[in-house]
MIVO-825149 format. One record per atom (N, C-alpha, C, O): x, y, z; residue in one letter. Coordinates in steps of 0.2 Angstrom, whole numbers, padded with zeros to 4 digits, always signed. Example, Ala and Ser with C-alpha at 12.3 -4.5 7.8 and 13.67 -1.06 7.14 Angstrom:
2
+0066-0028+0039A+0062-0022+0039A+0066-0016+0039A+0071-0017+0042A+0064-0011+0035S+0068-0005+0036S+0064+0000+0039S+0067+0006+0040S
***
This chain:
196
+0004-0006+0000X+0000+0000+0000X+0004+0006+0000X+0010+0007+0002X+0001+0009-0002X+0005+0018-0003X+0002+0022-0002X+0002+0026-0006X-0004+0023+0004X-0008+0027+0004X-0005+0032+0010X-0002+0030+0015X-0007+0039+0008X-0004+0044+0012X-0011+0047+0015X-0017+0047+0013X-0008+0050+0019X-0013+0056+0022X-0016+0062+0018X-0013+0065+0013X-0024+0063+0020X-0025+0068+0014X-0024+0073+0019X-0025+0072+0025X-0022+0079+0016X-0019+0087+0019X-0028+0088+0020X-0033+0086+0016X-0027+0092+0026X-0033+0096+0028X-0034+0102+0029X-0029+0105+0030X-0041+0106+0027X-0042+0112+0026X-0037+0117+0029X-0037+0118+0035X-0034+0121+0027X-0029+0124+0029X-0021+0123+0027X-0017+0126+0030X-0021+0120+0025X-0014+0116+0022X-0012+0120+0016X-0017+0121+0012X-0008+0122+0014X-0004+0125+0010X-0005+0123+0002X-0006+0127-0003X-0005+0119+0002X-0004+0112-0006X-0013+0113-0008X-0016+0113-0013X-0015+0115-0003X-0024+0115-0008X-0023+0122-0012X-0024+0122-0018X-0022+0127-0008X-0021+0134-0012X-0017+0133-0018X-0019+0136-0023X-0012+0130-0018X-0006+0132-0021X-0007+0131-0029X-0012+0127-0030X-0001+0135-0034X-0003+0132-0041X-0001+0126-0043X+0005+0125-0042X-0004+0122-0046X-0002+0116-0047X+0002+0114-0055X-0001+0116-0060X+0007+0111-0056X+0010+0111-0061X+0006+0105-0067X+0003+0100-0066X+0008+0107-0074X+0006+0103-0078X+0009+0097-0079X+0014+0097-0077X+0008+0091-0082X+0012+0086-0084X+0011+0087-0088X+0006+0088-0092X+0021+0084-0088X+0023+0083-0096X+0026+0079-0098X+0028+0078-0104X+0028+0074-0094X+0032+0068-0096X+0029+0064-0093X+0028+0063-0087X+0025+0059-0098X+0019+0053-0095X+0022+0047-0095X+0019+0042-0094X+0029+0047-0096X+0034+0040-0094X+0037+0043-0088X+0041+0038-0086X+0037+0047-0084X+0039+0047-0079X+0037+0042-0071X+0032+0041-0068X+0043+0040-0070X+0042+0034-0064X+0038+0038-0059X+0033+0035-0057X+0037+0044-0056X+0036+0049-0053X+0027+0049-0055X+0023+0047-0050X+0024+0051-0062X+0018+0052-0062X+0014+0043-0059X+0009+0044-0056X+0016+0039-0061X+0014+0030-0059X+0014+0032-0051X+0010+0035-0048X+0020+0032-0048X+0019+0033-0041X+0016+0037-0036X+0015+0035-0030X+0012+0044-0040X+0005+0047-0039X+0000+0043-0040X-0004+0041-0035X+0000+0041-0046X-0007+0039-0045X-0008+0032-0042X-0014+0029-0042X-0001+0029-0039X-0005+0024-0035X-0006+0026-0031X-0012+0024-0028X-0002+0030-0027X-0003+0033-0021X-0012+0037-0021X-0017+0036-0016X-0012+0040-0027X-0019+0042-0026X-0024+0038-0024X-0028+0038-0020X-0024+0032-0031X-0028+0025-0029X-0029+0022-0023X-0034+0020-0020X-0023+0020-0020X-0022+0018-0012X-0025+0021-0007X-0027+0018-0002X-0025+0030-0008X-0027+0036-0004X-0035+0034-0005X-0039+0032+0000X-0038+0035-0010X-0045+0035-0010X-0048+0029-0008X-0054+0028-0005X-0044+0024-0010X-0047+0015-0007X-0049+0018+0001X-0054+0018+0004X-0039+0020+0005X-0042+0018+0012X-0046+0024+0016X-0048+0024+0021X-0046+0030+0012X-0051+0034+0014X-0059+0034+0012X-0064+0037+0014X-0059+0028+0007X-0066+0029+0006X-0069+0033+0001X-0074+0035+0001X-0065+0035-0002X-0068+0040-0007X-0069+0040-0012X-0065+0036-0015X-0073+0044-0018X-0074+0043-0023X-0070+0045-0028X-0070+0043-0033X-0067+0051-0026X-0062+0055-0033X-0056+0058-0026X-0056+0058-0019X-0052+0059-0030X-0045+0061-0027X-0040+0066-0032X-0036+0064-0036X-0040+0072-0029X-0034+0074-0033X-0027+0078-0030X-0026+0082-0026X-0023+0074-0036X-0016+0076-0028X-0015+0080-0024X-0012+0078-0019X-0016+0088-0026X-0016+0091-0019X-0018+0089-0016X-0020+0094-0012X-0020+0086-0014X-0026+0083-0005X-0021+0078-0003X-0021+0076+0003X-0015+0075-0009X-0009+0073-0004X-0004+0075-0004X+0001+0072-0005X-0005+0084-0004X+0004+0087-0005X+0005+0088-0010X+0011+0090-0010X+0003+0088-0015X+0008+0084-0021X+0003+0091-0027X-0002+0092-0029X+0008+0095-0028X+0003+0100-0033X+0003+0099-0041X+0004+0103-0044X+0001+0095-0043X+0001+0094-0051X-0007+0093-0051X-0012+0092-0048X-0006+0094-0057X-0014+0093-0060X-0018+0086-0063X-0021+0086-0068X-0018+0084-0059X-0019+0075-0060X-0026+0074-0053X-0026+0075-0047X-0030+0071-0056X-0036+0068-0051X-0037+0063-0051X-0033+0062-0055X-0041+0056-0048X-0044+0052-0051X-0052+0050-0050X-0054+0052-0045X-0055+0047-0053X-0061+0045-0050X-0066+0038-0050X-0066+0035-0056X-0069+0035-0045X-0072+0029-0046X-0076+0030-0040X-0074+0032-0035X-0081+0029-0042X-0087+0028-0037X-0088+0021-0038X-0088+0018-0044X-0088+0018-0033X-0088+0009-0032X-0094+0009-0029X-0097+0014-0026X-0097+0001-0032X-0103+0000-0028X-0102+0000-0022X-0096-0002-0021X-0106+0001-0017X-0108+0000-0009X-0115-0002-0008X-0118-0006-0012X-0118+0001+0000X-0123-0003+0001X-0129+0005+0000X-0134+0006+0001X-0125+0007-0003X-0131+0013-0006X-0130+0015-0010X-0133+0021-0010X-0124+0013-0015X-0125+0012-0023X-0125+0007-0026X-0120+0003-0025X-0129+0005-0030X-0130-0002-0034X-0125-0001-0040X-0123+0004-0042X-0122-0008-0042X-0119-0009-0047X-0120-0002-0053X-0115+0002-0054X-0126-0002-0056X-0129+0002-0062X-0126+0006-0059X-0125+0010-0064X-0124+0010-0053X-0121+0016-0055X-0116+0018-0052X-0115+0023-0050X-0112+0012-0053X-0104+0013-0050X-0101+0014-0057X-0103+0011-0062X-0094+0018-0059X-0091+0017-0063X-0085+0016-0061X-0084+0016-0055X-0079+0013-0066X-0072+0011-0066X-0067+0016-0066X-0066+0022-0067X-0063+0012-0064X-0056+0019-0059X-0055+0023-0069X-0054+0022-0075X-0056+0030-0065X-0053+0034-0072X-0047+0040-0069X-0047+0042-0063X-0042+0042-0075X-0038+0046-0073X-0039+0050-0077X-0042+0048-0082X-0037+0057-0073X-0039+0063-0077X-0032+0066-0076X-0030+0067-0070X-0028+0068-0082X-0022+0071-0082X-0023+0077-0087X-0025+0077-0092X-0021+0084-0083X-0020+0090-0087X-0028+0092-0088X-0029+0094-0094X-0033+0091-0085X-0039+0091-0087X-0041+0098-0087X-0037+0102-0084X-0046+0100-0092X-0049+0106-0093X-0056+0104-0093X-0056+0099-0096X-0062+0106-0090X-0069+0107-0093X-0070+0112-0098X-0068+0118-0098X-0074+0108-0103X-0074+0112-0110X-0083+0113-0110X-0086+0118-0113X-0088+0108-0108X-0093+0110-0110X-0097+0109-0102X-0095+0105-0098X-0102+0114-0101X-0106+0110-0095X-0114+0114-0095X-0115+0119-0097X-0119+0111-0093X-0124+0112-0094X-0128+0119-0090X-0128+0120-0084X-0131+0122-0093X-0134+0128-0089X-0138+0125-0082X-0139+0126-0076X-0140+0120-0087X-0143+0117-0080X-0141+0114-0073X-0138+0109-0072X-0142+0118-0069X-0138+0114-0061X-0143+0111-0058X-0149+0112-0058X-0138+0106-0053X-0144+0102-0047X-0138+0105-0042X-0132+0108-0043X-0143+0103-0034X-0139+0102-0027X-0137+0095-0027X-0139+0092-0032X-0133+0093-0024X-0130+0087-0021X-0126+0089-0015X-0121+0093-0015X-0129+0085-0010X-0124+0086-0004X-0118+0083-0005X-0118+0078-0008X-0111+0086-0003X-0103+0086-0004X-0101+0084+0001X-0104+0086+0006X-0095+0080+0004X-0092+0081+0008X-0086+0080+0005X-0086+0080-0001X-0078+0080+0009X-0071+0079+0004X-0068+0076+0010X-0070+0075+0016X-0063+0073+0007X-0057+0069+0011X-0053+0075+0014X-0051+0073+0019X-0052+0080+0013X-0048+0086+0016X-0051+0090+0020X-0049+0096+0021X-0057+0088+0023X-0061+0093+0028X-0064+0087+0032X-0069+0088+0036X-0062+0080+0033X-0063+0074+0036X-0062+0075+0044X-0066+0072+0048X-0058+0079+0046X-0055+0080+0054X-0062+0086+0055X-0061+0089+0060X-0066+0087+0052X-0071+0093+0053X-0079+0090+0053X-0084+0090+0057X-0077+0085+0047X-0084+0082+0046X-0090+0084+0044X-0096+0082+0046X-0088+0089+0039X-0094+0095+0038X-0096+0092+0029X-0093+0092+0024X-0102+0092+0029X-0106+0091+0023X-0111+0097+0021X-0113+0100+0026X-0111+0097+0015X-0115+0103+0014X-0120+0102+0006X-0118+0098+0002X-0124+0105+0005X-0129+0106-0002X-0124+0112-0006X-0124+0118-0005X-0120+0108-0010X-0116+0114-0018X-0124+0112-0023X-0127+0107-0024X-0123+0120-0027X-0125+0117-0034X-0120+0120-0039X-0116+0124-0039X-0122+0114-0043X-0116+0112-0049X-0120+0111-0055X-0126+0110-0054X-0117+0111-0061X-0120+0111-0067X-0120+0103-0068X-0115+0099-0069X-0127+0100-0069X-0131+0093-0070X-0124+0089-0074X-0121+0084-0072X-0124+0092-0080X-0119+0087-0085X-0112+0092-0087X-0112+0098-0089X-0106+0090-0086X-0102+0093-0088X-0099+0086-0091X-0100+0080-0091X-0092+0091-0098X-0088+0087-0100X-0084+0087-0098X-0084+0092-0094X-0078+0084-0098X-0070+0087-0098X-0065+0083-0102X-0066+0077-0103X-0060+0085-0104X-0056+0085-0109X-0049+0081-0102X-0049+0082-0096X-0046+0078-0106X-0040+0078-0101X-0033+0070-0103X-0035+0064-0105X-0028+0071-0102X-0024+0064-0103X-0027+0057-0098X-0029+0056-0093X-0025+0055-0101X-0026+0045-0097X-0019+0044-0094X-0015+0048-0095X-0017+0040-0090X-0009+0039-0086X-0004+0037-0094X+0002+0038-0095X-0007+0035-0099X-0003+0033-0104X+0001+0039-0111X+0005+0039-0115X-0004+0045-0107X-0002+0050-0113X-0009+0051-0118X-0011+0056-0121X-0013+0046-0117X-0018+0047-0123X-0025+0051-0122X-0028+0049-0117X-0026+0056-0125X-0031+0063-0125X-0037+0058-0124X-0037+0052-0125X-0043+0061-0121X-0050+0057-0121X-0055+0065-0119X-0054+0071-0117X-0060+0062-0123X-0067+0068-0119X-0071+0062-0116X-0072+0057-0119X-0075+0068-0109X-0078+0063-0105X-0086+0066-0104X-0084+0072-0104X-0092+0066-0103X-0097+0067-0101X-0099+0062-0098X-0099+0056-0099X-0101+0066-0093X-0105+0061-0086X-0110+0067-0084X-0111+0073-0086X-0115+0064-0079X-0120+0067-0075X-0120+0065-0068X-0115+0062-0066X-0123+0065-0065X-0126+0060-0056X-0118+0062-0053X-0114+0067-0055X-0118+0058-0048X-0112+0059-0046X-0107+0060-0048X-0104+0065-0046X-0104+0056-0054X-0099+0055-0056X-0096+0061-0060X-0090+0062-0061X-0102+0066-0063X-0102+0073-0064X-0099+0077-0061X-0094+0081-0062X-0102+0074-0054X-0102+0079-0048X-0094+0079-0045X-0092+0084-0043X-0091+0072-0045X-0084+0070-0041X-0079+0075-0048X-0074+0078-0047X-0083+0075-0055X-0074+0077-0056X-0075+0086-0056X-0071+0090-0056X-0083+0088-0056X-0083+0095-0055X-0078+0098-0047X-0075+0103-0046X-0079+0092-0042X-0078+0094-0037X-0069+0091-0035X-0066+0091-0030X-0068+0088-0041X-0059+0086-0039X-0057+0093-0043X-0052+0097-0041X-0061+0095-0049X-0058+0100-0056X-0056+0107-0052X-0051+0111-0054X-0061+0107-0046X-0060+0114-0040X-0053+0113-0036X-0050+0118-0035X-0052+0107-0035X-0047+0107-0030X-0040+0109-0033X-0036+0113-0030X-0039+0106-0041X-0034+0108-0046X-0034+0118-0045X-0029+0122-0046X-0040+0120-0045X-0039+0127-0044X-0041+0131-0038X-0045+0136-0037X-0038+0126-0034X-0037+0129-0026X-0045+0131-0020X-0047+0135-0015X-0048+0126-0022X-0055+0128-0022X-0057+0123-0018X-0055+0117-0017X-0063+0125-0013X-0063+0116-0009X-0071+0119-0007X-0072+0125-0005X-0076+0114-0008X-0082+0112-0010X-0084+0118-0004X-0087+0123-0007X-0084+0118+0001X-0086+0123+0007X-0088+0130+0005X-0093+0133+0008X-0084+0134-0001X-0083+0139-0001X-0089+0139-0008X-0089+0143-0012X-0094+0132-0009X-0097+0133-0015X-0105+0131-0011X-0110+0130-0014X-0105+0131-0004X-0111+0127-0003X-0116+0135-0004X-0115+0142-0004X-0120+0130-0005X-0129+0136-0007X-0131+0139+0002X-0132+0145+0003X-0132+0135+0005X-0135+0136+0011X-0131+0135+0018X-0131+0129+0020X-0127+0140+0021X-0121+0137+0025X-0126+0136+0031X-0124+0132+0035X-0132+0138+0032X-0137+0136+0039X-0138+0127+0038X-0140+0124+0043X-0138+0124+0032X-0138+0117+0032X-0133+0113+0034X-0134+0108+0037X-0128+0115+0033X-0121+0112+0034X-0122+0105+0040X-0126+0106+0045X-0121+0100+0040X-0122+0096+0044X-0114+0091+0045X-0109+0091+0042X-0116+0088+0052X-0108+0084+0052X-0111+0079+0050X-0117+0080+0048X-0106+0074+0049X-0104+0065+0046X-0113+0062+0049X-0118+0061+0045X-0112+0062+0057X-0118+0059+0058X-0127+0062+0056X-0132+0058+0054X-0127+0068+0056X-0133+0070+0052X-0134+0069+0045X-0140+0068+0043X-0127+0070+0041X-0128+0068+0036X-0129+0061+0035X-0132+0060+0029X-0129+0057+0037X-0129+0050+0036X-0138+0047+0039X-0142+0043+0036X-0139+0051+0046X-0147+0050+0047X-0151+0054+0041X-0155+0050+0039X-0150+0061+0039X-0154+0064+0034X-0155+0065+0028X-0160+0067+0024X-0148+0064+0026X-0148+0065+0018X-0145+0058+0014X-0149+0056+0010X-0140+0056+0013X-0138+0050+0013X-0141+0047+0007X-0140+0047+0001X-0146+0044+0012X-0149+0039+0007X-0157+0041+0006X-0161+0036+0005X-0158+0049+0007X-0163+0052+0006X-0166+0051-0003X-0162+0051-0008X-0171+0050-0002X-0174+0051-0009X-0172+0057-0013X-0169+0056-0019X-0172+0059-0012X-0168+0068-0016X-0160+0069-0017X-0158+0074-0021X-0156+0065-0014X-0151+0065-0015X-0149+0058-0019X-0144+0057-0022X-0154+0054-0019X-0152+0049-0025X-0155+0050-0030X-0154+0046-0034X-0160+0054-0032X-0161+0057-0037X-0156+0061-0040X-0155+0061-0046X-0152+0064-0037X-0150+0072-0039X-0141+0067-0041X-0137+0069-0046X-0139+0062-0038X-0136+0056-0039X-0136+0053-0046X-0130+0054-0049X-0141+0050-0049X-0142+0045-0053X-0138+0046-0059X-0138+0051-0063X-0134+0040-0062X-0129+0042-0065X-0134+0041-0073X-0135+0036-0075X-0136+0046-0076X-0138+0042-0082X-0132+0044-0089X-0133+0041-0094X-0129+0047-0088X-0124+0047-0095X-0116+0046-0093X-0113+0049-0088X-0115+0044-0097X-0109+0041-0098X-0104+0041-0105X-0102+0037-0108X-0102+0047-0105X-0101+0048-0114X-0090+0047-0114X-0087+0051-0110X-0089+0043-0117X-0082+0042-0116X-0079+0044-0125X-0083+0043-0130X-0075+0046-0125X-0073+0048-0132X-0065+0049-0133X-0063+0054-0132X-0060+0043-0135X-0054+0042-0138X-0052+0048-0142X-0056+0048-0146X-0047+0054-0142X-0045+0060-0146X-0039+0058-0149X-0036+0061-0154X-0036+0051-0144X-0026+0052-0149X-0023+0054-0144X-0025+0054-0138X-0018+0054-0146X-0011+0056-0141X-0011+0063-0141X-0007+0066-0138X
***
């Protein structure tokens, strides 16, 4: 295992500029992203991007795995996102309640709204260009890794800071509230090969 500590609110690596990658043969970039992978396993989470372990470059990743309150149908597969840009996203926004691995010693979740369907552009760990469209969560995890690349952490995007709830309220009232697995639901999934 190689999982490291995710840096908490106030850590210096969340603010900071994050460098781009450019050598995708680098022993160095493999090493992140296991470490990221390893991070997000033992933290439980669903997307991860390296500043939340020190590490300022521009690299995320994401997998929402099934659990006992997501079904299979809408779990998706470990994906990496290197050098990513959002290029398209919907006028249309939902709430979804948020929490992060970087505000974990606080336990604070909160209702952000975000734009329903966003695209993003970005390299795979091998070098090769891809565009992505999703929705439901999985929308939601790379809008809200794509913030962290720009020093951004979900608290400063909540709608209503009078909701704000810890771990345990959010788990009694929203959770697996009807409204939040709606606003959840993954229905698209658009994956698109661009080249090196």
């Amino acid at each position: 295992m190689a999982a490291r500590l995710t840096v908490q609110l106030g850590h210096p690596a969340l603010k900071a500029q994050n460098q781009t990658i450019q050598d995708f043969t680098d022993p160095k970039l493999s090493q992140l992203l296991m470490d990221l992978k390893d991070t997000m396993y033992k933290e439980g989470l669903i997307g991860i991007a390296a500043p939340q372990i020190g590490e300022n470059y521009r690299v995320f990743i994401t997998e929402p795995r099934e659990t006992q309150y997501r079904p299979r149908d809408q779990a998706d597969e470990f994906r990496v996102y290197i050098n990513p840009k959002i290029v398209w996203e919907s006028n249309e926004e939902i709430i979804i309640w948020e929490g992060c691995g970087s505000v974990t010693e606080t336990g604070i979740f909160g209702p952000v709204s975000r734009a329903k369907v966003v695209e993003v552009e970005a390299h795979d760990q091998f070098g090769g260009k891809f565009r992505f469209k999703a929705d439901g969560i999985l929308g939601r995890v790379i809008q809200h890794e794509m913030d962290h690349l720009l020093g951004t952490e979900f608290i400063e995007k909540v709608s209503d800071y009078s909701k704000l709830k810890s771990l345990e309220f959010y788990l009694k009232e929203v959770k697996d509230s009807p409204d939040q697995k709606i606003t959840q639901k993954i229905t698209l999934k658009e994956y698109q090969k661009l080249g090196m």
